[in-house]
C-alpha positions as CSV (number, residue, x, y, z in Angstrom):
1,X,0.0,0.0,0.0
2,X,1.1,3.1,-0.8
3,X,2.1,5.3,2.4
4,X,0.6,8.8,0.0
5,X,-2.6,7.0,-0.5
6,X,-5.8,9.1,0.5
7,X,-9.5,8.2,-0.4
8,X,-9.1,10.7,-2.8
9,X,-5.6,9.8,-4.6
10,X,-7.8,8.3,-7.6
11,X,-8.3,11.7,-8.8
12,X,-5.2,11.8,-9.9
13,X,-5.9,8.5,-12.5
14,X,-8.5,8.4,-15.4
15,X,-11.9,7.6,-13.9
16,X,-14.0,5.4,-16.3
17,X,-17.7,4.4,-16.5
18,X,-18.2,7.8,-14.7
19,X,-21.4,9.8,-14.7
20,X,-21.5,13.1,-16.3
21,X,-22.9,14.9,-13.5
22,X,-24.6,18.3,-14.8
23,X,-24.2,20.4,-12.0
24,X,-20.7,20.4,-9.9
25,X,-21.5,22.0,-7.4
26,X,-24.9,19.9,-6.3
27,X,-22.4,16.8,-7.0
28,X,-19.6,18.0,-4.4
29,X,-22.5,18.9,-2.0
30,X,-23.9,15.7,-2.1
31,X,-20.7,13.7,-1.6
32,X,-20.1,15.9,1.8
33,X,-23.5,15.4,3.5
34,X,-22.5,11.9,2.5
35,X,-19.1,12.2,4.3
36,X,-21.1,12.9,7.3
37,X,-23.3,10.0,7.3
38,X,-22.6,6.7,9.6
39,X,-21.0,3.7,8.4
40,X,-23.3,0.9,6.8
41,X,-20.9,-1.8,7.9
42,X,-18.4,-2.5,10.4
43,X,-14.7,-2.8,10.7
44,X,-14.8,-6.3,12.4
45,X,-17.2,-7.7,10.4
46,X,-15.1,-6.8,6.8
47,X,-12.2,-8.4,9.3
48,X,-14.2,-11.4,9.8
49,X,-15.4,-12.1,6.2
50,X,-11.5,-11.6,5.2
51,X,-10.4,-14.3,7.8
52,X,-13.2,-16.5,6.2
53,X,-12.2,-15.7,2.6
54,X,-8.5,-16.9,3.8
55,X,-9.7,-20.5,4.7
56,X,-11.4,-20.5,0.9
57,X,-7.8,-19.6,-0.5
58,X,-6.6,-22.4,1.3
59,X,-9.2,-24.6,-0.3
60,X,-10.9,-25.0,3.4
61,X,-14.1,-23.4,2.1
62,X,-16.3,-21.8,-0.8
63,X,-17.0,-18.8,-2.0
64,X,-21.2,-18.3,-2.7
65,X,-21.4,-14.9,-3.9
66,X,-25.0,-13.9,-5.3
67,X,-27.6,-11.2,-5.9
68,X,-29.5,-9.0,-8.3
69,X,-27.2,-7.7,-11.3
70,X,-28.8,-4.7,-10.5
71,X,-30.9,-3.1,-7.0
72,X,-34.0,-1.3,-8.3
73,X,-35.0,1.6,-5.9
74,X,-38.8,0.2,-6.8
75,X,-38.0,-3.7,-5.8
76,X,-37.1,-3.1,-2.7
77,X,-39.4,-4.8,0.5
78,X,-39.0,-6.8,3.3
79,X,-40.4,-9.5,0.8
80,X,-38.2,-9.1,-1.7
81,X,-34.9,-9.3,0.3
82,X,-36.2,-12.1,2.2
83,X,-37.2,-14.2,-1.0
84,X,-33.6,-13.7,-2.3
85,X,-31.9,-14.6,1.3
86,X,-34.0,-17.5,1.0
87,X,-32.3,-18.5,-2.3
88,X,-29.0,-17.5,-1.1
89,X,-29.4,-20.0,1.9
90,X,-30.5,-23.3,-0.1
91,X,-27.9,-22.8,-2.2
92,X,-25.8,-22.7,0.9
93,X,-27.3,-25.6,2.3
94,X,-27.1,-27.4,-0.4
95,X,-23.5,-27.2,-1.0
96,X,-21.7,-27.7,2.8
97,X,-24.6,-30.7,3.4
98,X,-23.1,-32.1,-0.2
99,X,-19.4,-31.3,-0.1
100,X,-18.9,-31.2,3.6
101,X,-17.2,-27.9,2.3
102,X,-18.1,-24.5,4.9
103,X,-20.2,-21.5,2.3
104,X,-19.1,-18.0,2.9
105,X,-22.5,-16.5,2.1
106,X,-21.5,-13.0,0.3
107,X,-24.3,-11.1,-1.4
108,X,-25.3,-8.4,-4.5
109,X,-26.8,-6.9,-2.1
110,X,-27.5,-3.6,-0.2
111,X,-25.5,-1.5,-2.1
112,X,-25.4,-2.9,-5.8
113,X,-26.8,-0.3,-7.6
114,X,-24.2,1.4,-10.0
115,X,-24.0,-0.8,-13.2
116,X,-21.1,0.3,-16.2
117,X,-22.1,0.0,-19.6
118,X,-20.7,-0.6,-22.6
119,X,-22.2,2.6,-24.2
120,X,-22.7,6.1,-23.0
121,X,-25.9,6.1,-25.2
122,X,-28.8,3.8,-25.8
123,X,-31.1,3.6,-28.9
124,X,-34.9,2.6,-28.6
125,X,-35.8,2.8,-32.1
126,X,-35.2,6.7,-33.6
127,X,-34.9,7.8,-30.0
128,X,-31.4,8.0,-28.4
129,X,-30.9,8.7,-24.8
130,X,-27.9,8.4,-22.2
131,X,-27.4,4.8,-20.9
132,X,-29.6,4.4,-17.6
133,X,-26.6,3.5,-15.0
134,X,-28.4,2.4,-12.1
135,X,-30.7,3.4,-10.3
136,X,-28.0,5.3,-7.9
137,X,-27.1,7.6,-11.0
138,X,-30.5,7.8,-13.2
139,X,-33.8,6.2,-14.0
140,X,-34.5,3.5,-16.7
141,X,-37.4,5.4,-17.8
142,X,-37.3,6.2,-22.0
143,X,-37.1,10.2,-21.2
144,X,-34.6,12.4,-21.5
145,X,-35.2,14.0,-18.0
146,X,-35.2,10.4,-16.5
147,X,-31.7,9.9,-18.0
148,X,-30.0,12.8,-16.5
149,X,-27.5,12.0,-13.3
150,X,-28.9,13.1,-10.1
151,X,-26.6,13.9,-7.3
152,X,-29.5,13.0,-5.1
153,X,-30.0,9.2,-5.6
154,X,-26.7,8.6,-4.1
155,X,-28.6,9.9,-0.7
156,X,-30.8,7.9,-1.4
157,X,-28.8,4.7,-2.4
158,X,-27.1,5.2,0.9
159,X,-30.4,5.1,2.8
160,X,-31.8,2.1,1.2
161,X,-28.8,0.5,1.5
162,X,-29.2,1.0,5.6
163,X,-32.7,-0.5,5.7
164,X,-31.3,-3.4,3.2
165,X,-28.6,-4.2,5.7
166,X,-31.3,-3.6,9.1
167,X,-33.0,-6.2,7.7
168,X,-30.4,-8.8,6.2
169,X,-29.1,-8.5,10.3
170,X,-32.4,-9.2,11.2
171,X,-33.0,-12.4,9.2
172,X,-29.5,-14.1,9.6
173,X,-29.2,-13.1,13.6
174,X,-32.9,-13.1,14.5
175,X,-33.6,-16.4,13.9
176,X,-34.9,-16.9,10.5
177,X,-31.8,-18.8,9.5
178,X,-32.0,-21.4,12.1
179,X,-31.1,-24.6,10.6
180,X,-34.2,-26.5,12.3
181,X,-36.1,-24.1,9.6
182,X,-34.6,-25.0,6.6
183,X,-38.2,-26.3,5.6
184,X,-39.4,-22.6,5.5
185,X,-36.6,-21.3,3.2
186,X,-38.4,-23.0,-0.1
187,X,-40.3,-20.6,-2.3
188,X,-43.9,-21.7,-3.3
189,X,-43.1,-22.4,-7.1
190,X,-39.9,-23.7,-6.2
191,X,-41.3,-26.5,-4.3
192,X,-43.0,-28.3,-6.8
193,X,-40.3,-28.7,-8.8
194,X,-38.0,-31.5,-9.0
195,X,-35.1,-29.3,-8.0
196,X,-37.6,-28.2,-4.9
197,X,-38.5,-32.3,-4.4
198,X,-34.8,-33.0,-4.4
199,X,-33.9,-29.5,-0.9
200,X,-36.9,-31.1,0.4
201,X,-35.2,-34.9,0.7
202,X,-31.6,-33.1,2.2
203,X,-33.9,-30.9,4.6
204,X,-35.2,-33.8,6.0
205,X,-31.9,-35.4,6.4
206,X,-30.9,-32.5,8.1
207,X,-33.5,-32.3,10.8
208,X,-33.7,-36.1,11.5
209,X,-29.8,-34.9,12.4
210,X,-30.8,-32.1,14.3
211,X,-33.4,-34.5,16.2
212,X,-30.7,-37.3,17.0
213,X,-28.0,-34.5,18.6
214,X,-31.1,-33.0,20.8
215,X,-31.8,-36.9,21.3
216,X,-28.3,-37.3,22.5
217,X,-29.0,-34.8,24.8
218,X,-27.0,-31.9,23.1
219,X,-28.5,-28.4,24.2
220,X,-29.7,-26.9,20.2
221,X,-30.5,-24.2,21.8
222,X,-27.0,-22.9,22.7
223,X,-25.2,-23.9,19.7
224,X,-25.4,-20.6,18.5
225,X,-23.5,-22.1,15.1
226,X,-27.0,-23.8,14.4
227,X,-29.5,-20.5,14.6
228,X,-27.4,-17.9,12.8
229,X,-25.6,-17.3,10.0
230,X,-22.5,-14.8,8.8
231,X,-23.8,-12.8,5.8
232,X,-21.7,-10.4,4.2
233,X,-22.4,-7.8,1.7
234,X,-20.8,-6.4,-1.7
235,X,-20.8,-4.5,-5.0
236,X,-19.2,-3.0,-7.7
237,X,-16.7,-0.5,-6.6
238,X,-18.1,1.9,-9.5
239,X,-18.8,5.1,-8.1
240,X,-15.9,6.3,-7.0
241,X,-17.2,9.5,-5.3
242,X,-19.5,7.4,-3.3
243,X,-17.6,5.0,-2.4
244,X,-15.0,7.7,-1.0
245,X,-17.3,9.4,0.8
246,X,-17.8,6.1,3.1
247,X,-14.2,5.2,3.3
248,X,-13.2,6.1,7.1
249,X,-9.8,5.7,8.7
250,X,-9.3,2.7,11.7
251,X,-8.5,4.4,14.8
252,X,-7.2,1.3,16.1
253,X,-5.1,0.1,12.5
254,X,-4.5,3.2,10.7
255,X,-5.8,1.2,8.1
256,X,-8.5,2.6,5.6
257,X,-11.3,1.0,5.1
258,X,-14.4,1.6,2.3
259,X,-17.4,1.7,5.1
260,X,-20.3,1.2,2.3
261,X,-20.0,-2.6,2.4
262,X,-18.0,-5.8,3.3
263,X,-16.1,-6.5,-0.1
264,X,-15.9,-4.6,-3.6
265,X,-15.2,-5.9,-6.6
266,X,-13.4,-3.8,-9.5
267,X,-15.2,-4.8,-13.3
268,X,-14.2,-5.9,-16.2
269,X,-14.3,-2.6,-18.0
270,X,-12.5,-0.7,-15.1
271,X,-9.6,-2.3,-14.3
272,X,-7.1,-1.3,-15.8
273,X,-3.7,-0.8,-14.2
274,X,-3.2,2.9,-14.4
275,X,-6.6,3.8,-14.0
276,X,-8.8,5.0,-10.5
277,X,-10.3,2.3,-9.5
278,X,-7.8,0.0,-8.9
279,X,-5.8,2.4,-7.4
280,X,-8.6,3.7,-5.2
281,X,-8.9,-0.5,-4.1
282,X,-5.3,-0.7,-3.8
283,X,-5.8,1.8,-0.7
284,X,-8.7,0.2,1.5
285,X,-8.3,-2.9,3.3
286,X,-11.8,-4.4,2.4
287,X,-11.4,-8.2,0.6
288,X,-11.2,-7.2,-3.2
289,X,-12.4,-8.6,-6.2
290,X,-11.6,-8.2,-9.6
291,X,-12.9,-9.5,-12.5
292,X,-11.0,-11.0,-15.1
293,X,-12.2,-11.3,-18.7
294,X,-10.9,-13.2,-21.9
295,X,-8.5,-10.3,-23.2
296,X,-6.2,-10.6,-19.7
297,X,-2.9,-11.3,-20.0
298,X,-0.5,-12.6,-17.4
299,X,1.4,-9.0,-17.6
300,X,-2.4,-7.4,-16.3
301,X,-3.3,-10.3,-14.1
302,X,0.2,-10.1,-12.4
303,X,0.4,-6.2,-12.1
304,X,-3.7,-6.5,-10.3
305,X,-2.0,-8.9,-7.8
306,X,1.0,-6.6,-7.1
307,X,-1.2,-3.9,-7.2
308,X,-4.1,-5.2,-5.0
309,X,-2.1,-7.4,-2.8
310,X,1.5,-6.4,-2.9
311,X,2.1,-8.5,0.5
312,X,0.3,-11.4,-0.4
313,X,-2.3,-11.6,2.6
314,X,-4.6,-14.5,2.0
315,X,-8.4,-13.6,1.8
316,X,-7.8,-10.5,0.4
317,X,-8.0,-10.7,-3.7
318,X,-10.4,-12.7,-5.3
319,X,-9.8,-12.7,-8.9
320,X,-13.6,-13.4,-10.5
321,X,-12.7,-15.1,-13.6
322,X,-15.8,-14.5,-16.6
323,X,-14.6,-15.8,-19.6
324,X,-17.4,-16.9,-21.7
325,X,-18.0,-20.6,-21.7
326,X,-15.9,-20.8,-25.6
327,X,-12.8,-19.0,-23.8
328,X,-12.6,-20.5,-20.4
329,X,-10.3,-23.3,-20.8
330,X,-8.0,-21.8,-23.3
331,X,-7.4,-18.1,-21.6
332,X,-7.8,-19.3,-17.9
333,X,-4.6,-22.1,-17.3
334,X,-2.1,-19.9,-18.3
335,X,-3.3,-17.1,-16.0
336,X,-3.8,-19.5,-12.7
337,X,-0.2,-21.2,-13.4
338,X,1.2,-17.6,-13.6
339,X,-0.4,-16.7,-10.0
340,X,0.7,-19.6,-8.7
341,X,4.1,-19.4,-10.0
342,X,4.6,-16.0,-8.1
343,X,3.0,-16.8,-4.7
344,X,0.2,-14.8,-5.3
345,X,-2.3,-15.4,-2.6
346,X,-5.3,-15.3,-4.5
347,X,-8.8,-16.8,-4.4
348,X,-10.5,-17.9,-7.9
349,X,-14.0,-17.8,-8.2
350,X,-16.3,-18.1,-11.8
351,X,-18.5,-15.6,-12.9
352,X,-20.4,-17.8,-15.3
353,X,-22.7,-15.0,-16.1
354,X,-21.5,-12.5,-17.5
355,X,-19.4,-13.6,-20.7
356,X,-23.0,-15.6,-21.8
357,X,-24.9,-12.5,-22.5
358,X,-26.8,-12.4,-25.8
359,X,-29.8,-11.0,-27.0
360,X,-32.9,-13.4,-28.1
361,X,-33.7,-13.3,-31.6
362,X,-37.5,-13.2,-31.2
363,X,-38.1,-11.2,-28.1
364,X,-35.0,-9.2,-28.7
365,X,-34.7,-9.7,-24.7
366,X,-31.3,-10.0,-22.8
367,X,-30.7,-13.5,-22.1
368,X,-28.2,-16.2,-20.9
369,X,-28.5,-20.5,-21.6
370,X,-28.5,-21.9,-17.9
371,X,-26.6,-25.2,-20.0
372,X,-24.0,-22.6,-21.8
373,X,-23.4,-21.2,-18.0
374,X,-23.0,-24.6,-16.4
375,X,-20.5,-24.9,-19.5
376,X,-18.3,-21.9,-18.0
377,X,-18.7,-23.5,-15.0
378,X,-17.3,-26.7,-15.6
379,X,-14.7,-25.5,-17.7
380,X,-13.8,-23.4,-14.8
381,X,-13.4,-26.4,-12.4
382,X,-11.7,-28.6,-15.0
383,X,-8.9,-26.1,-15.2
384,X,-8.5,-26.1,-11.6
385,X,-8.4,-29.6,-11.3
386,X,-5.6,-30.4,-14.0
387,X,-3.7,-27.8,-12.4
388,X,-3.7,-28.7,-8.6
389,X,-5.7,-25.7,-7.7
390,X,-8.4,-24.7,-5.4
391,X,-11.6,-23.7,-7.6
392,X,-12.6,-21.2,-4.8
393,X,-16.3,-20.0,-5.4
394,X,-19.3,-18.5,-7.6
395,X,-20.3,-15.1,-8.0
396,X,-24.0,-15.4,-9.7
397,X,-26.9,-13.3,-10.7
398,X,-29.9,-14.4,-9.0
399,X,-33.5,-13.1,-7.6
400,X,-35.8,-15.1,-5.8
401,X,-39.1,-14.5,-7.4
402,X,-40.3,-16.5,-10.4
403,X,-38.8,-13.9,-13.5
404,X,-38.3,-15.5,-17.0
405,X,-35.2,-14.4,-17.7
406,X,-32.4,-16.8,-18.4
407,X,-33.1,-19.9,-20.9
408,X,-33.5,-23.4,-20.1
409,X,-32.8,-25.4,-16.3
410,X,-34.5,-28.3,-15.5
411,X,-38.4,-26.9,-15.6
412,X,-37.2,-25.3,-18.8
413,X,-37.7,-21.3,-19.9
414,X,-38.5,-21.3,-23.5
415,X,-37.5,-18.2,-25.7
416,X,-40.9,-17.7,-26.6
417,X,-41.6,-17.5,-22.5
418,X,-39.0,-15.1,-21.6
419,X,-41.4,-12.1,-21.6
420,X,-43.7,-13.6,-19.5
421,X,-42.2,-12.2,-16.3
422,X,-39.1,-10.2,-17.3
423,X,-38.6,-8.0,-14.5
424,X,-34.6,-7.4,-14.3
425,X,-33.6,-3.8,-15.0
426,X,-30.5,-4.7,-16.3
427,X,-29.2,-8.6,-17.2
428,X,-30.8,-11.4,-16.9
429,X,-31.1,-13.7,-13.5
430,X,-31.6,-17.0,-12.6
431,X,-34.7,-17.5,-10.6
432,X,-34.7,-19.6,-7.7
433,X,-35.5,-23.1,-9.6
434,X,-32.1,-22.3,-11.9
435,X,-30.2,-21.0,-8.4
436,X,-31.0,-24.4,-6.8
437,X,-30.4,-26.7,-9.6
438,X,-27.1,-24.6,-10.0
439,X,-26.1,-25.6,-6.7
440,X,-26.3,-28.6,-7.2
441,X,-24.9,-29.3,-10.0
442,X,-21.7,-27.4,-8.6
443,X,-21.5,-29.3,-5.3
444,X,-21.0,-32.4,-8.0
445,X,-18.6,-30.4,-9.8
446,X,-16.8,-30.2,-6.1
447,X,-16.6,-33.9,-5.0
């Protein structure tokens, strides 16, 4: 780390994928009333998620990293978040009763609502407006007026972000992740299904082991291991103003830290090596991801390690690798024997989402094949098994509610189905039939 970093320093770099903000002055205002504002997360909790994220660089646990592409100010109730912690925890479940392997539970959530894009400008037709970047910088509504960056929703982002997090504390500490309710998790049209059938099967298996330790005259009550779970948040490291704004100084460490979440990840289209955001990540001591797409080299991939984790602590970098299920075993090998060649400390995790993207022919809808992304995925895990490495986690796009927006799983969406409940205002998810029968189809990949 570099002993002249300040949350600021970034300034000094090219800043992409930011917003044009028309007025200065209102921006700069904003960003200080933000200064002033409380942290959303904790110190010791970003220091427990790193210490949990070093055992999964160590190949002593996995990495289940999940949540909307995309927060929507107008999706946001108690309902909602709990549907999608409900997903978040089957496929939990599912993978440490299969593997015997511990799930650090990490989620898209409270706080993902910056998104870049690959265009300042969008066409509809004749009209032609400024890409909608997230609800945290404009509106996805085809006006002009809608599209303009306002200071203002970064307030608000911050805000909902609070009541996201009050409530995700609530659920994993209050009870409603109790292992003796892992019945209650299932979501109504996920429990027909044969993915549903199959949670139901390993639920029971879990209580009739629950019932024989309480039998043996183990106190459940006090195994306080068994009623709650750790939950950590994240997003995309996009905003750089924001994110500064948050980033407070340890009393204790000296050590900065980014206050808005637990761990940020750096995209695909931002990180390049002389640029802002890495070196703004480069400063903070939050874990760090960064994503790592088919045009890396090992000159980039190597200079993001220096840069990110000069002193090689484990749990700190997770490189997120989102290839595209055509380029995953030819670009990846060379880049994991490279990292391991150097003593990089790093945890590798598959972002099977994101290099699948295409748009449907008929509905002109984005979309993504749930067998193309299981593709990535096992390409992913091939690699690491030929090499002698540790395949370290997911990072997936998910919702729990019952959108038609990614193709095929085992109760199939048809093409000519996806508009039937396309709801994402972004990319496509997986709803929570595709999340399950995701996870289990990785816990095979992990045996």
């Amino acid at each position: 780390m570099q002993t002249t970093w300040n949350p600021m320093s970034w300034k000094e770099l090219p800043a992409m994928q930011q917003p044009e903000w028309p007025d200065n002055d209102e921006y700069e205002a904003t960003l200080k009333e933000i200064t002033g504002y409380p942290p959303l997360v904790f110190v010791n909790e970003i220091k427990s998620l790193q210490s949990a994220l070093a055992l999964a660089t160590q190949g002593k646990a996995f990495l289940l990293q999940a949540g909307d592409c995309a927060e929507s100010f107008y999706d946001h109730s108690a309902q909602t978040i709990q549907h999608k912690m409900k997903v978040i925890l089957q496929m939990a479940v599912v993978l440490t009763y299969s593997t015997g392997v511990p799930v650090i539970k990490v989620g898209r959530i409270a706080g993902q609502y910056a998104k870049p894009r690959s265009s300042p400008v969008e066409k509809y037709g004749d009209l032609e407006l400024p890409s909608f970047r997230g609800h945290i910088v404009n509106s996805e509504e085809l006006d002009l007026k809608s599209r303009i960056p306002d200071p203002s929703r970064m307030v608000k982002a911050y805000h909902q972000s609070a009541s996201s997090l009050n409530l995700i504390r609530s659920f994993t500490k209050g009870g409603f992740a109790d292992l003796s309710k892992v019945h209650t998790w299932t979501q109504e049209f996920v429990a027909s299904s044969a993915e549903g059938q199959r949670y139901e099967a390993v639920a029971f298996e879990i209580e009739r082991a629950l019932r024989f330790m309480a039998a043996c005259g183990i106190d459940l009550s006090k195994e306080q291991v068994l009623q709650q779970v750790n939950f950590w948040t994240s997003h995309e490291a996009l905003l750089l103003g924001y994110e500064s704004a948050l980033t407070r100084q340890d009393p204790a460490s000296g050590k900065w830290y980014d206050l808005s979440t637990h761990s940020l990840w750096i995209g695909e289209r931002t990180r390049n090596l002389g640029g802002a955001h890495l070196e703004f990540a480069a400063g903070i001591s939050n874990p760090i991801g960064c994503k790592i797409g088919p045009t890396t080299t090992i000159e980039q991939v190597l200079g993001t390690c220096e840069k990110l984790n000069p002193n090689r602590i484990p749990g700190r970098l997770n490189l997120i690798a989102r290839m595209g299920a055509d380029k995953i075993t030819d670009v990846l090998p060379s880049l994991v024997e490279a990292v391991k060649r150097e003593g990089h400390q790093v945890l590798w995790t598959s972002d099977p989402m994101h290099g699948n993207t295409f748009s449907s022919s008929g509905t002109g809808l984005k979309t993504r094949r749930f067998d193309v992304i299981l593709s990535e995925l096992k390409g992913f895990f091939e690699v690491h098994k030929e090499l002698g490495t540790w395949p370290g986690g997911v990072h997936i796009e998910l919702t729990g509610e019952n959108v038609t927006e990614c193709l095929g799983g085992a109760e199939e969406v048809l093409e000519d189905e996806l508009d039937m409940n396309y709801n994402t205002i972004c990319d496509p998810r997986l709803n929570g039939r595709q999340s399950l029968d995701l996870a289990y189809q990785v816990a095979e990949m992990l045996i």
